[in-house]
N, C-alpha and C positions, 0 to 999 in steps of 0.2 A: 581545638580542632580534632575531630574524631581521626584514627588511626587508619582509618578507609581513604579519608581527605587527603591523607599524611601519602597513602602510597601512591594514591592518582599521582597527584603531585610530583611526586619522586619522579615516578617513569616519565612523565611529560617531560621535566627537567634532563631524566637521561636521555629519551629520545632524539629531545633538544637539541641537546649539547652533541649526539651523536650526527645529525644534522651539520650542525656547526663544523664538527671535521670534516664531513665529507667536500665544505663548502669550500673548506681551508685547500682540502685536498685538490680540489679541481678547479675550482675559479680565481683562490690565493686571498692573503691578508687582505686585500683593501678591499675587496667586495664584503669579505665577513664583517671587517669592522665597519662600513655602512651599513650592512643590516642591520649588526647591532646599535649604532647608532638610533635608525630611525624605529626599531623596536622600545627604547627605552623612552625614546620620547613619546612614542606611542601611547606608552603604557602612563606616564606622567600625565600626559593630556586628557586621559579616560578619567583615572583616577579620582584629580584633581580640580578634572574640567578647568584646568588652568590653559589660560588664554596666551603666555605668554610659549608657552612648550607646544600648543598649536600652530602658532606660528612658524616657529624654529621646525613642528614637523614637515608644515609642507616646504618651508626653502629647503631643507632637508632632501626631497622628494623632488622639489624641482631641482635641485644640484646632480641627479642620476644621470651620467650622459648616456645617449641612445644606445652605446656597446652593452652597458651595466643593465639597461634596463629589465629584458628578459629573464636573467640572472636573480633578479631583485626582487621581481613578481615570483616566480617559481620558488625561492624561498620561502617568501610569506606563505603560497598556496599550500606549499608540503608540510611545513609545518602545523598547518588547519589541519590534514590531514594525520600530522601524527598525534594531534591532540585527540580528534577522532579514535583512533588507534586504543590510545592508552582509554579513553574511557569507556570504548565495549569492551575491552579487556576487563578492566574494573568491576565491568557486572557483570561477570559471570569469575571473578575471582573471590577468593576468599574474604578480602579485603571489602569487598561491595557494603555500601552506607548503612549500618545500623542494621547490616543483619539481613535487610530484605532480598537483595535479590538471589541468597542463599537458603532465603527461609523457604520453606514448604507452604505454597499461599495455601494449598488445598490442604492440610494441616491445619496451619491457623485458622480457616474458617469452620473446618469440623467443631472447633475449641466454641466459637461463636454458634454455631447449632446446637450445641450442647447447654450453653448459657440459655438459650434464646426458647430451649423443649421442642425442638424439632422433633416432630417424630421421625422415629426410625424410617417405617415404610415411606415416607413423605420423602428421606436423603434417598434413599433405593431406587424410587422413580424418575428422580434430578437426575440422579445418576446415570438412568436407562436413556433418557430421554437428551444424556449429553451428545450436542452435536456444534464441532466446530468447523466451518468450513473457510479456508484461507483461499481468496482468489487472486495469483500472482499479475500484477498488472505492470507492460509497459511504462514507460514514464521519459516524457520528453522533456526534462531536465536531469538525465541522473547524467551526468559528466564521466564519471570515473571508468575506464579504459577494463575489462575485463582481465588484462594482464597484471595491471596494479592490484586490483583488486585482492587476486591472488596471492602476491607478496604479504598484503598488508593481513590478511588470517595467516601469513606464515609470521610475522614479527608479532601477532598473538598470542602464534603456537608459542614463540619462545619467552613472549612475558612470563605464559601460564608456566613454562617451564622455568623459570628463575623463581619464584615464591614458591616451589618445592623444598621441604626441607630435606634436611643432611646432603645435598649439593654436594661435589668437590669442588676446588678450584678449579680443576681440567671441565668438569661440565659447566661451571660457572660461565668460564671464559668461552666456550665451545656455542651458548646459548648468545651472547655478547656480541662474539662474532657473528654468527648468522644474522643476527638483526641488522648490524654493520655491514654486512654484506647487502642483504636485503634494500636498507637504506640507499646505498652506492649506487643498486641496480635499479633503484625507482629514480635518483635524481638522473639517470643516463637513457630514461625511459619517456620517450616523447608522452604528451598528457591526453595527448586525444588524437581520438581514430583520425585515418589518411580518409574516410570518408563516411557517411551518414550511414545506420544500420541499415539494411531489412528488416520488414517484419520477420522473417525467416531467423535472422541475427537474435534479436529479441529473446522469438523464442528461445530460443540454445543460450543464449542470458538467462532464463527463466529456468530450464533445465538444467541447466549448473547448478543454482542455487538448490535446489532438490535432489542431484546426487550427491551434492558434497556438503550438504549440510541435514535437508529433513529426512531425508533417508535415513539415516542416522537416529536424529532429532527425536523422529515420532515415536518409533516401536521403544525407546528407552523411556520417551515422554509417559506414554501409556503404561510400559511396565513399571515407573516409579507411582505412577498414580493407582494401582492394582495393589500394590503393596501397601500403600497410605490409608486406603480404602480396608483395605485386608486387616491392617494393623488396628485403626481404629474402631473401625465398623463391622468387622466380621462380613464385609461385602465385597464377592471376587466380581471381577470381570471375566466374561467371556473368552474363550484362549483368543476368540477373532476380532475382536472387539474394534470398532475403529471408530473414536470421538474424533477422530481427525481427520477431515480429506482438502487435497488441495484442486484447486481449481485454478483455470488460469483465461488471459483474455489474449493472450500475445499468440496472434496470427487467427483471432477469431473476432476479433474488436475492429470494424472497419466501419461506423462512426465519423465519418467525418478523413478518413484515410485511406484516397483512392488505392493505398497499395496493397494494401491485405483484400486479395482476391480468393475465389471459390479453391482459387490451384495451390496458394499460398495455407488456406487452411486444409486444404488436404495433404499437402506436403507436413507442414506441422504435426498433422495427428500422428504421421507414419511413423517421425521423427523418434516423438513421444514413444512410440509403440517399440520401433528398435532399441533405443534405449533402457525403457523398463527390462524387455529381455535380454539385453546386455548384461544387468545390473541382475535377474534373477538365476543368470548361470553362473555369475560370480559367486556368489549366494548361495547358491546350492553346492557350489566349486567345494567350496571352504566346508560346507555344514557336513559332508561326505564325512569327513573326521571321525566328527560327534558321533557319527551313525554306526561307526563298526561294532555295533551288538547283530545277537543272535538270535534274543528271546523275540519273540512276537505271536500276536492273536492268530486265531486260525483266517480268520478273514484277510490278512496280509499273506499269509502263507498258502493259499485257495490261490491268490493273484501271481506269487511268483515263483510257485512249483518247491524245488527243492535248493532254491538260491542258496548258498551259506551266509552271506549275507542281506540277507534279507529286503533292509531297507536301502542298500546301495542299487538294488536292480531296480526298486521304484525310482530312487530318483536319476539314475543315469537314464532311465526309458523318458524321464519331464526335461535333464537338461538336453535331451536330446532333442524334442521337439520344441524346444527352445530356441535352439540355435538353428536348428531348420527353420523357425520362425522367424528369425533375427534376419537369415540370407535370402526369405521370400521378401520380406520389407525393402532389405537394403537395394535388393532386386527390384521393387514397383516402383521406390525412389531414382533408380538408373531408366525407368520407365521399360520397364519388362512386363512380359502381359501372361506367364506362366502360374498356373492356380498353386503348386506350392502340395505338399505332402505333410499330415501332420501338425499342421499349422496350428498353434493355439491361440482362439479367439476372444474366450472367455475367463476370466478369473477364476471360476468352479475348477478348471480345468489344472489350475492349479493350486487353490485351495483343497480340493478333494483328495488329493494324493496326501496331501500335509498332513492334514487332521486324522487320515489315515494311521499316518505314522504316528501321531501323538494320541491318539487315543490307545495304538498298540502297546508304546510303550506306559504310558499309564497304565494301563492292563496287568503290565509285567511288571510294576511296582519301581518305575526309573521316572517316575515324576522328574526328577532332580536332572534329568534328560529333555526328558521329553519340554520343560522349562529354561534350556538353556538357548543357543542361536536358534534353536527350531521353530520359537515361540516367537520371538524376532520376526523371523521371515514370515510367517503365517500374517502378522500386524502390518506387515507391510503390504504383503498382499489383498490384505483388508482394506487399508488406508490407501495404497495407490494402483492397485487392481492392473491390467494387463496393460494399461493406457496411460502410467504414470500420473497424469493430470487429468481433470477434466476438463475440456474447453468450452468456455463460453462463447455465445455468437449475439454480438451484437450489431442494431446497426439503425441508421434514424427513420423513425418511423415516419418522415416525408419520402420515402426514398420507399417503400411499401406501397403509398398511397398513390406515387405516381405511377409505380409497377402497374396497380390496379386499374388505374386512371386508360393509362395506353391501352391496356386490353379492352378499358366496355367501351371506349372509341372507336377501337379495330372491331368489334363486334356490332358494332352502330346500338347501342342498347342506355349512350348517355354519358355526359363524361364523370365519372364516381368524384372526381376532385369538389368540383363547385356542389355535389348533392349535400341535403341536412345529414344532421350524424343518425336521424330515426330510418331516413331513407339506408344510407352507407348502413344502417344496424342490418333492414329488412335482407338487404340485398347478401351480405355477408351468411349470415344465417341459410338463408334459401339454399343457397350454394355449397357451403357447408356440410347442410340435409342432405344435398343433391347428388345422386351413384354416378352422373355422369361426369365426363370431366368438362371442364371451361374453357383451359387452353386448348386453342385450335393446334396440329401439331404441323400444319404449314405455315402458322405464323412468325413474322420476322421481326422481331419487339428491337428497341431502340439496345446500344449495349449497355447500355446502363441498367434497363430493364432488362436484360440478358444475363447481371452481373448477378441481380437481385434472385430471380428462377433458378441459375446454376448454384447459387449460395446454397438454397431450400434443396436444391437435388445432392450437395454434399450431403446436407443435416438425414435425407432421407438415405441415404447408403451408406451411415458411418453406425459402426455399433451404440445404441444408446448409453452403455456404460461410460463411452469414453467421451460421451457430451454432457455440459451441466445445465445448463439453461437459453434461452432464445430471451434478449434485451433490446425491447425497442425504447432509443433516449428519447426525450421529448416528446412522451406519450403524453397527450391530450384528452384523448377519449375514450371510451369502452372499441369504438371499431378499429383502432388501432392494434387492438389484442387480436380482434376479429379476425383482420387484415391476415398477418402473422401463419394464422391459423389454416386458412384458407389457401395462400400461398405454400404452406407444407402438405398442405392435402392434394394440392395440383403436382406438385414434387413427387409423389408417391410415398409420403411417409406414413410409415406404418403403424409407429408408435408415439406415446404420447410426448412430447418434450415441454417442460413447462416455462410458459413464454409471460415475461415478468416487465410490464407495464415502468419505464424508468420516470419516476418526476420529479422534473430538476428545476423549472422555475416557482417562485412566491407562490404564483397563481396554480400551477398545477400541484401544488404541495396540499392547496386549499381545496382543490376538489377531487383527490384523491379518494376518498371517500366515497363522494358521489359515484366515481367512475367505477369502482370494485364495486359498490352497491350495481350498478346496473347491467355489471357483467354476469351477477349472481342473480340477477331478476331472470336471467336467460334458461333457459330448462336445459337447453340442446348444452350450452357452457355450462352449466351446473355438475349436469351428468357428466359433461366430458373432463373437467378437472378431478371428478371424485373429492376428494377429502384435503385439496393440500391446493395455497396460491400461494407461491410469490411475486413479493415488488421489492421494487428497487428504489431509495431514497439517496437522490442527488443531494450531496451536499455542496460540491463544487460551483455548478452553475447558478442555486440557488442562492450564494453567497453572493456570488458578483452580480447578482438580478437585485438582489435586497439589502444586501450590506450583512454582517455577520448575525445580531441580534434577532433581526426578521426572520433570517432562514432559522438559527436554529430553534427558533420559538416556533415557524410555521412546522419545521421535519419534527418537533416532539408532538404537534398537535397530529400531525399526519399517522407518527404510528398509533397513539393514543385511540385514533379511532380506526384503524386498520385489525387493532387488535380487537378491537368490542365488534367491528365485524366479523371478526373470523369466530371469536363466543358462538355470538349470536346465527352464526350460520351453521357452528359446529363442524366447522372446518380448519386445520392446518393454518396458521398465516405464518408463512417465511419472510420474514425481511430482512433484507438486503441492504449494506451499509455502502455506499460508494466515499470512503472515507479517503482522505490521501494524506499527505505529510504534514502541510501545513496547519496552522488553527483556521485560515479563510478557506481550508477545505476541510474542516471533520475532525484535522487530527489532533490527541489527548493524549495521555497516560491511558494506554490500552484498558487498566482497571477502573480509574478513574470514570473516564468517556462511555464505557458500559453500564456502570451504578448508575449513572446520569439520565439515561434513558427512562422512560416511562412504565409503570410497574408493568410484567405482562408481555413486553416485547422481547424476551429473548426465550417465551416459551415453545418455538418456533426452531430455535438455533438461535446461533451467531454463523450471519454467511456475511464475508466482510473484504473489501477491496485492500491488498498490500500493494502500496507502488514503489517502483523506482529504487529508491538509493534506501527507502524503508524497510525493501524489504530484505537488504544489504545489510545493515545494521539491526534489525530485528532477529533474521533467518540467517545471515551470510553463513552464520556460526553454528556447530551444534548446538553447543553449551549457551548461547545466546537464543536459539530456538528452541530450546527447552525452558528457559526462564520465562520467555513470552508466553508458552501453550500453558504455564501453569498460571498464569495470570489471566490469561483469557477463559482458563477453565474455572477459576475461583470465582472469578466474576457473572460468571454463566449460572452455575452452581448459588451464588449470591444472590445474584437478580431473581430467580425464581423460587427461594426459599425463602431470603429476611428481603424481599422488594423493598424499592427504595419508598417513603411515605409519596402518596398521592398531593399534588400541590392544592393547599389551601385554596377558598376561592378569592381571598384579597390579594393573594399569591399572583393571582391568575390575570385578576384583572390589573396589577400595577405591569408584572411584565408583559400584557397586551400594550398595552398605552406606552413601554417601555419601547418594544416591537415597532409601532405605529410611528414613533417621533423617529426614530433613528433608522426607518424607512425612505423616511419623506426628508432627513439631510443628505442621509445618502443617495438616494436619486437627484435630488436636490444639484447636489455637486457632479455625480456621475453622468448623469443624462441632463440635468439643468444649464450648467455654466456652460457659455457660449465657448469660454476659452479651455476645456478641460482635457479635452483630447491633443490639440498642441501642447498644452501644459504636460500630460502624460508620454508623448512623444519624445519633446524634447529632454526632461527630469529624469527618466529611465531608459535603462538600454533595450527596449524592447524590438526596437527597429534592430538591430545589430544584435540578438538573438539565436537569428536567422542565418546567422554565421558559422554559429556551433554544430558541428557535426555529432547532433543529440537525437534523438527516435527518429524514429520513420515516419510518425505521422504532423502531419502539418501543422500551425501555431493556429490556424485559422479553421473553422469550419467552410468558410467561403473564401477563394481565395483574393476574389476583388472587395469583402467585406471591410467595415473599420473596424475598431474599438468592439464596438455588440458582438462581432463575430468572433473575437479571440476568444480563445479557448480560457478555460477559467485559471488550468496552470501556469503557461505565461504571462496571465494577468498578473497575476498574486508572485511570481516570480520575480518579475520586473520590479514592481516595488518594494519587493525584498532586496533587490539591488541597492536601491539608493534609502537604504535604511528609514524612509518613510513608513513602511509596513501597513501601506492605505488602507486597503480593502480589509485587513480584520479590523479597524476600530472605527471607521469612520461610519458616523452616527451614533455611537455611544456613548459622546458627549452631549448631546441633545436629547439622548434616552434619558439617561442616568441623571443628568440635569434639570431635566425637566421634575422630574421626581423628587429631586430633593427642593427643589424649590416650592414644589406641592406639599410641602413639609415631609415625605414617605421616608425619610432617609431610616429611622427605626425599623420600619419594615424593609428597607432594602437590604441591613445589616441583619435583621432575622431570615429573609431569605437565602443570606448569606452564609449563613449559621447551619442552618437547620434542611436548607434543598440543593440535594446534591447536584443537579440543575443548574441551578443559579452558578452555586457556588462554582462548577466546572466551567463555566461561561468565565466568570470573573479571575479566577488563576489564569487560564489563557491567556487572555486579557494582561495578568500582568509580566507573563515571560515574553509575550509581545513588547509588551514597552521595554521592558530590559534590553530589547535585542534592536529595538529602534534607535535612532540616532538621529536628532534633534539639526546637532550643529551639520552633522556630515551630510543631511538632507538639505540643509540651506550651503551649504560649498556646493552641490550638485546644481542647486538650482544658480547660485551666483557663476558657474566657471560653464555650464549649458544653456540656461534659458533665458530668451530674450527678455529684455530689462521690461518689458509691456506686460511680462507674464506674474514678474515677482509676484506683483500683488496678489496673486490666487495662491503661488505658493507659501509666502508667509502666514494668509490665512488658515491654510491646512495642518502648517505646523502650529499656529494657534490652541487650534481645532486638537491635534494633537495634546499639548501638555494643559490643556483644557481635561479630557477624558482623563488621563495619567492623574490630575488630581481628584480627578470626582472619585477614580477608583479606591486609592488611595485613602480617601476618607469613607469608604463603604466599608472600606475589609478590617473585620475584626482584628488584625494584628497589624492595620494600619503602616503597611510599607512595602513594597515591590518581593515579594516572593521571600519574604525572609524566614516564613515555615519551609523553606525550601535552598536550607545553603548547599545541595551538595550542584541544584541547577545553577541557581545565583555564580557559585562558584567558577562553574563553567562557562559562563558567559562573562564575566569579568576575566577569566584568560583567556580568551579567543580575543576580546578588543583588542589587544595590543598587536595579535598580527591581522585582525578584519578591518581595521581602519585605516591602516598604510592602504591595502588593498582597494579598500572606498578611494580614498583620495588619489590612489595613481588611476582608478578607472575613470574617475570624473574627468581628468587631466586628456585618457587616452583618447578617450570616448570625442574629447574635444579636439584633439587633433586628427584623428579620423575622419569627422565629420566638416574639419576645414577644409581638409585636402584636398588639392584640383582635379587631380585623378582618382586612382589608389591610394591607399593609404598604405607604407612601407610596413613593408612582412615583419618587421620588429613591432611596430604599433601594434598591427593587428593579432601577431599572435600574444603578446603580452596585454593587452588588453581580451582577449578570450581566458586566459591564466586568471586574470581580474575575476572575471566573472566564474570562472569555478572555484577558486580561492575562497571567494563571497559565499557564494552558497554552501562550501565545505564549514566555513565560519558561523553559519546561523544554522546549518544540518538540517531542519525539518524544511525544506525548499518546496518542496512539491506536494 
């Protein structure tokens, strides 16, 4: 066992056992030694799969009287939680596995262009042309309470501070403590909000993580990578340089979420905006220091007469219209309607003063100055510009077309709904063209169509800087973009914002293509986009539309030729990854998951969805957010210099046929079976969900809708519950199956080998099975669903350890992630506290659901505790 293994371990064990006391201390002896009780048998029964320690767990489990119970849960949950703990710690510690997540990726791959005869000019233009764009997303499963949250990067701070050497004992102990303390203050810390967020809430979730962590994060991100670049390559960066901007959808994404209104995304931008100039008069507060020099250009010295200090008169003149701008925001937030003095609108406005200063002192030969926090702050203001964020606006493009629909009714000119899409094209276009306006302006549209105009009349009043894109989901067609277009030109928008077509089902993945071809057939849309289109590739809903294998064979086909459009048009193709946590929605080893993609797609960028508890564990952290931006950057950097090879065409057509079969099981069972949605009801807690005071926005797109209409996160949620882990494998036994019985299994093991594709398909694949759970899937089904149903369930756990072996015999090292101990690892110590957890929620879930009334405040909140415990235990949830 490697020495990295050796210290995860350790801390989990001290955390543990620091657990352990606090439990002693406040619940007493006979609570601790039950837990530990049903911890050990826990861990016997994973292990061993021995049947007889299963047993003894659950009388175990059922011996908890209703006092203990609460008590009992909140154990198990916290300690998922400090397992958590200790292993972002680990990656961004010294100790992190084999070196990698301390290593310099963009180093090692330099090492690889250099093998490989890159040329130089060739790294130079990768370089230029690096762009990573992070878009902060909502998530209506992230559980974790914004106050814990904060403890838990302070019992980081002090991991990182005990593997310091020359330590005393006074600091040793002082570090110790605090964790102790820490701990204390989270078991005395209820686990979840008194009530469901706002989108408003969200945001300032989302904001957090960007002042207290990428703020930080980026401008060190980019200065280490300057350096690396410098060292190796003799190639600087720009002082302004920004590979990194973040974007966000919290209080712009309303999708399906009546509450993020036109006022709630105007309130949000302000938000942003006070903020950032909060955060840049601190910033300049502190830089003041650095600046007490003398020397300067005549060109600083023209601007501020006879100052003695020179560069303190420019910047006291910026923090000061800073904070005038800080007190005009917090003022239109209190709904004040004063224009404000001095206001800064623009970025220039405080980039220009910066670069002032830094070129004066370079001038004056204080490089060594003019490179120290001043360089910092300049990248920041490149990277998050006077807006912090940029907000996306999304929203479904049925909800456009009925906007449309009601006005050429009110106009008497035809209802645009039931027209062809050649007519809907004609009509859009004309109007377009056309100088006059459309809306009548005594018209009185329905609110919903009221909701959609005032949205376009933010987009047209807010500065373009501080917006990133216009997303319509469930884009069908080219007039959908149309639509879009037309609606901001009635708004009075002035500028262009690029409005990025989402395609989230099978079927719209496949005529993606088609539809960007015929939006570029357009002269009037040709001209108006110039040189640059983004889309958006659903991976979420495509998943639950087709089952895992389908979509992501249809989203590699989709960019494949998104990209040979854009070639071929000689145009920009941005795409856009709507990636989330889980594997049934996109998510990978960030490096991994990008190699994988299709040669040619990341020349464009990386613009890519972080959600939820991801981006808690990716970002929460600086040193954590810096580990990620270098991996995302190597990989960026990789993809468009050693691409990954082009898939064979035997390749091509086994995993079509692979696509095709594990399509048709999975609709099969998903939309087929007459009993599958009772069966999905009663086996998962999805019904009871609904309970968790988690996002703002609904589970459902409709709220009288069934099963079709769930959103694809608490789709994939739910059965991460009850450790079935449906929707990513189901039909991949029928794929993979079918295949080897066609004799292919050589080539499936050479795909396996040799296409980084495949082969990322297949890993998933098997940290899914790792994290499934067989037996705990049939207690859910024996102790919930009616004995009429077994039979569908037994089947699917068939269907289950069916794929687990087909896999199994495809992968070159022939066994569940064992190139992979330090994951493996992880998931063998989470069992021992995720499965009490399973089994007390099964149990809950059952007497909940007997009850004649209510079910007692102890059921219920100890069963909620279940279900975040659960998802802290398998961590990519969402």
């Amino acid at each position: 066992m490697s020495e990295s293994n050796n210290q995860v371990r350790e801390n989990i064990s001290m955390l543990g056992g620091i657990l352990g006391d606090t439990l002693l201390r406040h619940e007493g002896q006979k609570l601790l030694d039950r837990v530990e009780k049903i911890r050990k048998l826990a861990k016997k029964a994973h292990k061993h799969k021995d049947e007889t320690a299963r047993q003894e767990l659950i009388e175990a489990l059922h011996e908890i009287p209703d006092s203990e119970l609460l008590p009992v849960t909140r154990a198990f949950s916290k300690f998922l939680n400090l397992v958590n703990i200790a292993e972002q710690h680990h990656d961004i510690s010294r100790f992190c596995a084999d070196g990698v997540c301390r290593q310099d990726s963009v180093q090692a791959l330099i090492q690889k262009l250099r093998t490989a005869d890159i040329p130089r000019e060739e790294i130079i233009a990768a370089v230029d042309n690096l762009s990573m764009e992070l878009v902060l997303t909502a998530h209506p499963t992230e559980v974790t309470r914004r106050t814990l949250i904060n403890k838990q990067a302070k019992i980081v701070d002090s991991l990182l501070k005990l593997e310091l050497k020359d330590l005393t004992e006074a600091e040793k102990n002082e570090a110790k403590q605090t964790i102790e303390r820490l701990i204390c203050q989270g078991w005395n810390t209820n686990e979840f909000r008194a009530a469901r967020p706002t989108p408003v809430d969200e945001a300032k979730w989302g904001f957090n993580v960007v002042e207290h962590s990428l703020w930080q994060a980026i401008p060190e991100f980019v200065r280490e990578l300057d350096e690396t670049l410098h060292d190796e390559l003799d190639i600087y960066l720009p002082v302004n340089a920004a590979p990194v901007r973040i974007g966000s959808w919290m209080g712009g994404d309303r999708d399906g979420n009546p509450f993020v209104t036109h006022n709630v995304t105007r309130e949000v931008l302000l938000i942003a905006r006070s903020i950032a100039a909060r955060l840049y008069v601190r910033d300049l507060t502190a830089l003041m220091d650095e600046l007490s020099v003398s020397c300067c250009t005549k060109e600083v010295r023209e601007l501020v007469d006879d100052a003695a200090e020179p560069y303190w008169a420019i910047m006291r003149k910026l923090i000061a219209d800073l904070k005038a701008t800080q007190k005009w925001i917090d003022g239109q937030l209190e709904g004040k309607k004063d224009q404000g003095k001095n206001i800064i609108t623009r970025s220039e406005q405080i980039m220009q003063p910066l670069l002032l200063i830094y070129n004066s002192l370079v001038a004056c030969d204080l490089q060594l100055i003019a490179d120290g926090e001043l360089r910092n702050v300049i990248r920041r203001v490149a990277a998050f510009g006077v807006h912090l964020v940029k907000l996306d606006i999304r929203q479904d493009g049925e909800r456009h077309m009925l906007a449309i629909s009601e006005l050429t009714n009110y106009l008497e000119i035809g209802d645009y709904a039931s027209w062809s899409e050649d007519d809907k094209q004609a009509f859009l276009i004309r109007e377009l063209k056309s100088k006059r306006p459309l809306v009548p302006l005594d018209w009185q549209p329905s609110a919903d169509t009221q909701e959609v105009l005032d949205t376009c009349k933010v987009v047209a009043e807010t500065d373009p800087n501080s917006l990133g894109i216009y997303i319509i989901s469930m884009a069908k067609q080219a007039s959908d973009v149309l639509a879009v277009l037309l609606l901001l030109k009635e708004a009075g928008c002035k500028f262009k914002i690029p409005v990025a077509p989402l395609f989230e089902t099978l079927d719209d993945l496949e005529r993606a293509g088609d539809v960007i071809e015929r939006l570029l057939g357009i002269e009037w849309y040709r001209e108006h986009i110039q040189d640059s289109q983004h889309v958006m590739i659903g991976y979420s809903d495509s998943a639950k539309d087709a089952g895992m294998f389908a979509a992501t064979w249809a989203q590699y086909r989709a960019q494949e030729t998104l990209v040979e459009i854009g070639d071929r048009h000689n145009l920009k193709m941005v795409l856009f990854h709507g990636r989330g946590g889980t594997v049934g929605r996109g998510g990978a080893p960030a490096h991994t998951a990008l190699l994988s993609q299709p040669p040619g797609s990341l020349k464009g960028g990386l613009r890519v969805t972080e959600q939820g508890e991801m981006i808690r564990f990716k970002f929460g952290l600086p040193q954590a957010a810096q580990n990620n931006l270098r991996l995302y950057a190597s990989a960026i950097l990789e993809g468009n210099l050693l691409p990954p090879p082009s898939p064979k065409e035997e390749w091509r057509e086994l995993i079509a046929e692979i696509a095709k079969d594990s399509c048709e099981e999975y609709r099969g069972i998903v939309r087929g079976h007459k009993d599958f949605v009772p069966y999905f009801r009663a086996a998962t807690p999805e019904l009871e969900l609904g309970k968790l005071p988690l996002g703002s926005r609904p589970s459902k797109r409709k709220p009288d809708g069934g099963v079709e209409s769930l959103r694809a996160i608490p789709w994939i949620f739910s059965w991460m519950q009850n450790r079935l882990m449906l929707p990513v494998w189901l039909g991949a036994g029928d794929g993979l199956g079918n295949a080897i019985k066609n004799g292919k299994q050589p080539l499936l093991e050479e795909m396996c080998q040799q296409w980084p594709f495949f082969r990322a398909r297949i890993g998933l694949l098997e940290m899914v099975f790792l994290k499934s759970d067989i037996w705990l899937a049939e207690y859910y089904d024996r102790t919930l669903v009616p004995e009429s149903l077994w039979g569908l369930g037994q089947s699917l756990r068939d269907r289950l350890q069916e794929a687990i072996d087909l896999v199994v015999k495809i992968n070159p090292e022939h066994g569940l992630l064992l190139d992979e101990p330090g994951i493996l690892g992880s998931i063998q110590t989470r069992a021992a506290y995720t499965n009490p957890l399973n089994l007390l929620q099964a149990e809950l879930l059952k007497r909940s659901r007997m009850a004649k009334d209510e079910p007692g405040e102890i059921v219920e909140k100890s069963l909620m505790i279940t279900i975040a415990g659960v998802a802290a235990g398998m961590r990519n949830t969402g």
